[in-house]
C-alpha positions, 0 to 999 in steps of 0.5 A: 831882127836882121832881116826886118831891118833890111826889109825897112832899109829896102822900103826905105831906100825905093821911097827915096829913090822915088822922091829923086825920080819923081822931082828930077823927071816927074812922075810919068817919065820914072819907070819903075824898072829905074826907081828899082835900080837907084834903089839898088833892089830887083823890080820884083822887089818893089811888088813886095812893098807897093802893089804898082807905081801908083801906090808906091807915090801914093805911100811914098806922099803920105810918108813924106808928108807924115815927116812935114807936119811931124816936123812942123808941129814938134814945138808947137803946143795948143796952149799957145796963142793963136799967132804965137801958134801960128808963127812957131808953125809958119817958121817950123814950116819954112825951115822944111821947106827951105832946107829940106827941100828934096821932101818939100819939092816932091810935097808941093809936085804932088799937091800941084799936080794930079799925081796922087789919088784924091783920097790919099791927098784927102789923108794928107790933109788929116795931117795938118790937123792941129794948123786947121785946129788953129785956125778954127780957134783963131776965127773963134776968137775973131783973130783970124779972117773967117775964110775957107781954111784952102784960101787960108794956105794958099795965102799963107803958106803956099807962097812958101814953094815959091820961095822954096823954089827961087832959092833952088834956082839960085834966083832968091836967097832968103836971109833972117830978115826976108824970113821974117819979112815973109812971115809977117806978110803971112800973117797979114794974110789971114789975121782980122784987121 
């Protein structure tokens, strides 16, 4: 049992390492031999777990956004109201973004750039299956603007990374208010007239 544990632990710790890289140098400037070292583990032992770099991103992206929608659809039930649906998810969203940032960046790194292997992202996209569900409903229903469900994030909640990242910077500071300024933007966004 002992040495399982150790072997998640170890798993563990390269994925974090490769979170810290990837977000502070990027994805070509984080050789493995310096993941292996912030993970306090031998560069043998990353082949233990991940067949190259690549995969390692790969699995360390889909963890990742396992831990997001895990998140975001913790309070949210599908007998709920399209927009009651929609803003415990949109809020529950945020607060990822916002205070778990380190996860959130290397997230909204990898869906921006081409980091990551096309069907790993097209996995990735299954996790946000109760969102598009949602959505399918609400469009139904004739609440929700009938429109790819793509335009659909990237109004509603891509601008999120944006803010996620004026507040890193110190730019922008979000309080209660500007929070729900936010979401009722995103709403406008994507609901009928």
């Amino acid at each position: 049992m002992a040495t399982l544990q150790k072997s998640i632990d170890k798993r563990n710790a390269l994925i974090k390492a490769t979170i810290e890289l990837v977000n502070n140098n990027g994805f070509h400037a984080t050789p493995m031999s310096k993941i292996a070292k912030m993970a306090n583990v031998s560069p043998a032992t990353i082949y233990l777990y991940f067949e190259n770099k690549q995969d390692l991103v790969n699995k360390t992206y889909i963890d990742v956004k396992a831990q997001y929608t895990n998140y975001a659809f913790e309070t949210y039930s599908s007998d709920m109201s399209v927009e009651r649906g929609f803003e415990v998810i949109w809020k529950r969203i945020a607060d990822f973004k916002l205070n778990a940032s380190e996860n959130a960046m290397f997230l909204a790194q990898c869906d921006n750039t081409p980091i990551i292997d096309e069907p790993i992202l097209q996995e990735g996209i299954k996790h946000l299956q109760p969102l598009l569900d949602l959505w399918e409903r609400g469009k139904k229903e004739g609440l929700i603007k009938n429109m790819s469900n793509y335009l659909l994030y990237a109004y509603a909640i891509n601008p999120l990374s944006f803010l996620m990242m004026a507040q890193k910077r110190g730019a922008f500071q979000l309080d209660a208010s500007q929070l729900e300024d936010a979401y009722q933007l995103a709403w406008s966004s994507i609901k009928n007239n």
